[in-house]
PAKOL-121359 format. One record per residue (C-alpha): residue in three letters; y, z, x. Coordinates in steps of 0.25 Angstrom, whole numbers, plus 2048, in hexadecimal, padded with zeros to 3 digits. Layout:
residues N
+-----+-----+-----+-----+
!  aa !   Y !   Z !   X !
+-----+-----+-----+-----+
! ALA !   Y !   Z !   X !
...
+-----+-----+-----+-----+
This chain:
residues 256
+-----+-----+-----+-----+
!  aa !   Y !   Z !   X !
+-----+-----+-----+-----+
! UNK ! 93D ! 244 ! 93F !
! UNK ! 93D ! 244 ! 94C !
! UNK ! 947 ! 23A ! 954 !
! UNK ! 946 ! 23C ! 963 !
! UNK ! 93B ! 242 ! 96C !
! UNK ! 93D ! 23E ! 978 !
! UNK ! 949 ! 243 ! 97B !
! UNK ! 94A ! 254 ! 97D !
! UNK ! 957 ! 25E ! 97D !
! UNK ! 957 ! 26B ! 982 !
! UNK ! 963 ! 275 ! 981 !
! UNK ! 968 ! 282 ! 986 !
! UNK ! 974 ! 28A ! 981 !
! UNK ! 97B ! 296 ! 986 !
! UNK ! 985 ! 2A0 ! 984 !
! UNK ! 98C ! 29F ! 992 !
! UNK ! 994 ! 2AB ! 998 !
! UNK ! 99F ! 2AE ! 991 !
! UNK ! 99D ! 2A9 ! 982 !
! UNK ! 998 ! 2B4 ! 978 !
! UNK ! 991 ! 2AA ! 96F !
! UNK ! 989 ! 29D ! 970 !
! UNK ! 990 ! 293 ! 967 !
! UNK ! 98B ! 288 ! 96E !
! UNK ! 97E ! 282 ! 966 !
! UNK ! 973 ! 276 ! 968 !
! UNK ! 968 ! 270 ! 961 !
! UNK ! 95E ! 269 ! 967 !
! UNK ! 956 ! 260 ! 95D !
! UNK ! 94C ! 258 ! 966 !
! UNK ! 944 ! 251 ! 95B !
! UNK ! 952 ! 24C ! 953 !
! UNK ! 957 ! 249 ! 961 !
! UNK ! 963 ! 251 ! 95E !
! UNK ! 96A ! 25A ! 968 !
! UNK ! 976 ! 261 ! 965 !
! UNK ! 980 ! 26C ! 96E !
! UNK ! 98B ! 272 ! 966 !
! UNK ! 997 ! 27C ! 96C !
! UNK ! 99E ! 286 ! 962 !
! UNK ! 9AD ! 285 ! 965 !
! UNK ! 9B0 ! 290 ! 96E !
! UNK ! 9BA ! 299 ! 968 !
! UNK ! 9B8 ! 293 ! 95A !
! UNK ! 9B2 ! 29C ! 94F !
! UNK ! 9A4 ! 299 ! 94D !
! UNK ! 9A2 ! 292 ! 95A !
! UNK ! 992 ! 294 ! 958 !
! UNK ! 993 ! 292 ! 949 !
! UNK ! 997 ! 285 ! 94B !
! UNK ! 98F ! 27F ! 956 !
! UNK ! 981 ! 283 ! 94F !
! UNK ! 987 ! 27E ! 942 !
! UNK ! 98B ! 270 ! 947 !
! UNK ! 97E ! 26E ! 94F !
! UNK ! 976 ! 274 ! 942 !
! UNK ! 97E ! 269 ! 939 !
! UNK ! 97C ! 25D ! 944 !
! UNK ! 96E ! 25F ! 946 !
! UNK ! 969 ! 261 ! 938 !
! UNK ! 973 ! 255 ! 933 !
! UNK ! 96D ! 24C ! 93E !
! UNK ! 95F ! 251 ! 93B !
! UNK ! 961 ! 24D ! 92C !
! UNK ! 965 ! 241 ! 930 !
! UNK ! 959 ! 23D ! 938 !
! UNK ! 94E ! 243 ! 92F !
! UNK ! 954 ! 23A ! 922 !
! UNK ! 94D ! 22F ! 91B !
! UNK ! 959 ! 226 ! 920 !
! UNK ! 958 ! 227 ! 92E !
! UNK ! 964 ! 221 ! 935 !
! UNK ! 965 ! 215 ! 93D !
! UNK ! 96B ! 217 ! 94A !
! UNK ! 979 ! 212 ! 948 !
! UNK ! 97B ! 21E ! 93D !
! UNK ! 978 ! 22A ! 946 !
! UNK ! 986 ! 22C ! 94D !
! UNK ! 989 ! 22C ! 93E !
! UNK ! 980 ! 235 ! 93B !
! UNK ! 983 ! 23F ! 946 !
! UNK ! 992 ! 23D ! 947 !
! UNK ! 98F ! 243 ! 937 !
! UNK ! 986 ! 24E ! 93C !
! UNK ! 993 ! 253 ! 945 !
! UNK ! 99C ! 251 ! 938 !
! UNK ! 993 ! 259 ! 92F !
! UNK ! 992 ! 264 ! 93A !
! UNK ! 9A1 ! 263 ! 93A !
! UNK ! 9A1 ! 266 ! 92C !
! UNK ! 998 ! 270 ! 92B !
! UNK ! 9A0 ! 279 ! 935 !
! UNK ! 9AC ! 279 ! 92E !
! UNK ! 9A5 ! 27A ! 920 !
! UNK ! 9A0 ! 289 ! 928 !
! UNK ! 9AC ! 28D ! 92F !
! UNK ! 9B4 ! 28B ! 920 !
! UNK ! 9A9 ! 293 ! 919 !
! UNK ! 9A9 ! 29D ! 925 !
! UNK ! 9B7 ! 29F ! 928 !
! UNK ! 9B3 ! 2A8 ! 936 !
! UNK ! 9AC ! 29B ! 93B !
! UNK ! 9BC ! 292 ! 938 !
! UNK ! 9BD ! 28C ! 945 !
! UNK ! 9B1 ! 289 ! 94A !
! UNK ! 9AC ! 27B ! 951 !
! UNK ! 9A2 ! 277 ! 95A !
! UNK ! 99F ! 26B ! 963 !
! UNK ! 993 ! 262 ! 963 !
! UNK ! 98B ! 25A ! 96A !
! UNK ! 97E ! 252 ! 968 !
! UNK ! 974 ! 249 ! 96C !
! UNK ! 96C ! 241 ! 961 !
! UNK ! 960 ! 237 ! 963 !
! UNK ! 95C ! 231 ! 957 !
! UNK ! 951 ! 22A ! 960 !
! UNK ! 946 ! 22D ! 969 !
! UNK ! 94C ! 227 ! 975 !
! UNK ! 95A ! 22A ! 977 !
! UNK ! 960 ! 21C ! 974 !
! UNK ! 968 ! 220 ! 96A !
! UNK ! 96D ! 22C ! 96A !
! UNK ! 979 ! 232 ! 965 !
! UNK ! 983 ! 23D ! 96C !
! UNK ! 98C ! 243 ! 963 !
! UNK ! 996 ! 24F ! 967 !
! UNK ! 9A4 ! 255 ! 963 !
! UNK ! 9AB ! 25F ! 96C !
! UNK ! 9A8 ! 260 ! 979 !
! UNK ! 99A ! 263 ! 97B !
! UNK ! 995 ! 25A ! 985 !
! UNK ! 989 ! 250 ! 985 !
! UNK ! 983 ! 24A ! 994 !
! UNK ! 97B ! 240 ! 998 !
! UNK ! 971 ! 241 ! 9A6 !
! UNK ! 96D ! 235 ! 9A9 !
! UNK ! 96A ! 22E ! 9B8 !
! UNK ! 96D ! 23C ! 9BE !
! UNK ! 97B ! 23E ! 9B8 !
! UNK ! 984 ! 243 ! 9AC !
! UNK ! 98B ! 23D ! 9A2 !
! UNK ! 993 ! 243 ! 999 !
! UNK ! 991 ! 23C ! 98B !
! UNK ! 99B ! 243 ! 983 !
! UNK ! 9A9 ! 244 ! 984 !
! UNK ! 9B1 ! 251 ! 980 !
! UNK ! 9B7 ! 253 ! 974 !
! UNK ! 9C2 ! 25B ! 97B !
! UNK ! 9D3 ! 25B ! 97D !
! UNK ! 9CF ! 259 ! 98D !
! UNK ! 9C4 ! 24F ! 98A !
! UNK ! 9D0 ! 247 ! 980 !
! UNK ! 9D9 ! 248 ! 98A !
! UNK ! 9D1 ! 242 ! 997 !
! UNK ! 9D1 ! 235 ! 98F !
! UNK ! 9DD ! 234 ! 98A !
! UNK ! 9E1 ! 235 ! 99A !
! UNK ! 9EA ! 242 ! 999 !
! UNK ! 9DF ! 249 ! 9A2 !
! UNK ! 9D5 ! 242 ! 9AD !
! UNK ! 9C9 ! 241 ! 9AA !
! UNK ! 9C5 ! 24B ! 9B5 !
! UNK ! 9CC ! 256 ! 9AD !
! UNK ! 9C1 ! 263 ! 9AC !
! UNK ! 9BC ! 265 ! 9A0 !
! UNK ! 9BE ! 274 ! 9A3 !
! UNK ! 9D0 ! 270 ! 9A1 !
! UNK ! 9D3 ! 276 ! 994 !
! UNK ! 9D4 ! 26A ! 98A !
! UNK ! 9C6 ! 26A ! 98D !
! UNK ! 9C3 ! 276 ! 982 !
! UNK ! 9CB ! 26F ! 978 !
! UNK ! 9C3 ! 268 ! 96F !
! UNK ! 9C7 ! 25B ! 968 !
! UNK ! 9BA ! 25C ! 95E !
! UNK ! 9B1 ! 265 ! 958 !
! UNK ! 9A8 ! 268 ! 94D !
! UNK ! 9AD ! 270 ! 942 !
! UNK ! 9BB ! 271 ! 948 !
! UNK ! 9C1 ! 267 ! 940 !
! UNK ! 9BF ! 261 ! 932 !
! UNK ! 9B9 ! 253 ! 93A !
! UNK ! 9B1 ! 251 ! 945 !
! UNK ! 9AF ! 244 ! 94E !
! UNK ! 9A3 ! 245 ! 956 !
! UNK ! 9A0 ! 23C ! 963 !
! UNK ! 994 ! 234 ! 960 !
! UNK ! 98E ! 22B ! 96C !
! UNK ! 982 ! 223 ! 96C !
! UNK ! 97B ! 223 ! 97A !
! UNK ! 96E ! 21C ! 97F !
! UNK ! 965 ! 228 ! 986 !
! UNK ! 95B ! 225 ! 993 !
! UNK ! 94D ! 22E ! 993 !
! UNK ! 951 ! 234 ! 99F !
! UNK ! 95F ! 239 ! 99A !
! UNK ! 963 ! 246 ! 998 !
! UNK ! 96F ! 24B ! 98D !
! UNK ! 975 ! 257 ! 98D !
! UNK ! 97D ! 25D ! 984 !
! UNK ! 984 ! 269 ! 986 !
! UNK ! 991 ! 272 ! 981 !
! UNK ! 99E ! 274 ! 989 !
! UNK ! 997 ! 282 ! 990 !
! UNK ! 991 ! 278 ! 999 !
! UNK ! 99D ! 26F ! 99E !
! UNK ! 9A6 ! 27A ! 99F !
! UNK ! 99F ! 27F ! 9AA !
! UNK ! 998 ! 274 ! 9B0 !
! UNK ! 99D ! 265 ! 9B3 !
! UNK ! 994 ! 257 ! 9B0 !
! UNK ! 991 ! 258 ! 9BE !
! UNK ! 98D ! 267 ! 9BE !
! UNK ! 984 ! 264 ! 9B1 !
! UNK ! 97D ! 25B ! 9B7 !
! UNK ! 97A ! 262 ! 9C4 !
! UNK ! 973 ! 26D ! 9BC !
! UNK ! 969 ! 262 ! 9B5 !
! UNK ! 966 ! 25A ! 9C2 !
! UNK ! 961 ! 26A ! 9C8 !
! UNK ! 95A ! 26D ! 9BD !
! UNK ! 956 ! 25E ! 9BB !
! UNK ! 948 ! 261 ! 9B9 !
! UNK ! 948 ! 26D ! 9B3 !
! UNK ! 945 ! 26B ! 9A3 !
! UNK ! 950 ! 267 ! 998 !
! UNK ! 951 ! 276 ! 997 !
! UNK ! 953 ! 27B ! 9A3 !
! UNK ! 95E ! 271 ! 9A5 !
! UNK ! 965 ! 276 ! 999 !
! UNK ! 965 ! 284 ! 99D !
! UNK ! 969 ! 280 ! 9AD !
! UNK ! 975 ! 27A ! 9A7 !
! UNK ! 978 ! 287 ! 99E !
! UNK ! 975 ! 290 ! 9AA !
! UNK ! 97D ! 289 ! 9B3 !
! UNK ! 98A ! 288 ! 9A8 !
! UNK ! 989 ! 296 ! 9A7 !
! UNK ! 988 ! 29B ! 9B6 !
! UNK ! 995 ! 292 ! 9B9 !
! UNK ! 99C ! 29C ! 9AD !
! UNK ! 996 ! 299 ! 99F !
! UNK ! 9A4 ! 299 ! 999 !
! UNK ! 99D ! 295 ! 98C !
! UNK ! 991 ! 292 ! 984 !
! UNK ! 988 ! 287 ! 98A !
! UNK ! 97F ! 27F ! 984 !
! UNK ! 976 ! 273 ! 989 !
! UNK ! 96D ! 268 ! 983 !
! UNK ! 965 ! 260 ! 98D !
! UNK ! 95D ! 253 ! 985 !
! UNK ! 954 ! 24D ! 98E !
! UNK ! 94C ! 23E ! 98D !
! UNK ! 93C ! 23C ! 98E !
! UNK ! 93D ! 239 ! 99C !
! UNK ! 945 ! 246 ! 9A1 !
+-----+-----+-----+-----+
């Protein structure tokens, strides 16, 4: 069944310079509307295991959902997907018990999900903190906040809010799947334009590149194809150091 054609994702993913393995993952589903970036915890067993398992469990469980007789109304899809995330949750630490060399592992998540053709009423979901923007009227807006010690702390006021999100709190996660017994996922609605652009994209890219930074990249490469963007924005994450995987989903409206 198809739910969205009008709006496009294109991704990129890399290793970086200094990781042995990939344990980022996405999943680009442009027919379901459906566009996901997952980053195994670094330093956690399984790191890869988990992120392919949690985008594998979301996808399918969204896609199930969609291609039932009873098709959901729009008030039940944060439902739906916070469930998705809760049985990926589940799934991981079902593995990790059966596979006592994968104890430990987790992952963060984020997605996009359109249950319609144009963008009104769509669905970002994310724990942990992969990251989701929004370009719109030339400029960035972060449409996520972290799930991280750094992140919990800025709002509290113990840190300002200018605080680099390289200070070490900020590897500390507060969330992640498959780390604990339950999972809360951030779900927020938002009201997409043709001409916007999302982008989704694991911590590899912040960590070596500001909001600002990010967006200079796009606005050069501003009319290359969704592509060409993803890979400029790996490229340049990896000439300033590639401290660690990166990966990147840009979803682009008709009239990009």
């Amino acid at each position: 069944m198809a739910i969205t054609g009008q709006w496009k994702g294109f991704g990129f993913t890399d290793i970086g310079r200094i990781r042995q393995t990939n344990q980022d993952t996405l999943r680009i589903d442009n027919e379901l509307g459906l566009w996901i970036v997952a980053d195994g915890m670094g330093g956690h067993a399984g790191g890869d295991v988990a992120s392919q398992l949690a985008v594998e469990t979301i996808h399918k469980y969204v896609a199930d959902h969609v291609s039932s007789k009873d098709h959901p109304d729009s008030q039940d899809w944060p439902t739906i997907i916070q469930s998705a995330v809760v049985h990926a949750n589940a799934t991981l630490r079902k593995r990790a018990k059966a596979e006592p060399a994968l104890k430990g592992m987790g992952t963060t998540v984020v997605l996009v999900f359109m249950p319609d053709t144009n963008g009104e009423n769509a669905f970002i979901a994310h724990v942990g903190d992969s990251r989701a923007y929004l370009i719109r009227d030339k400029k960035i807006t972060a449409l996520t906040r972290d799930h991280t010690l750094l992140e919990e702390r800025i709002q509290v006021g113990l840190l300002p809010k200018t605080t680099s999100s390289s200070h070490p709190l900020g590897h500390v996660l507060t969330r992640g799947v498959g780390v604990e017994s339950t999972v809360d996922p951030e779900i927020v609605q938002h009201i997409f334009q043709p001409t916007d652009e999302i982008l989704l994209c694991s911590d590899g890219l912040n960590k070596m590149m500001n909001d600002d930074q990010i967006f200079e990249v796009l606005q050069k490469n501003t009319t290359q194809p969704g592509q060409e963007k993803c890979q400029a924005l790996v490229d340049r994450a990896n000439e300033l150091g590639g401290k660690d995987n990166t990966t990147v989903v840009l979803i682009q409206g008709q009239e990009i």
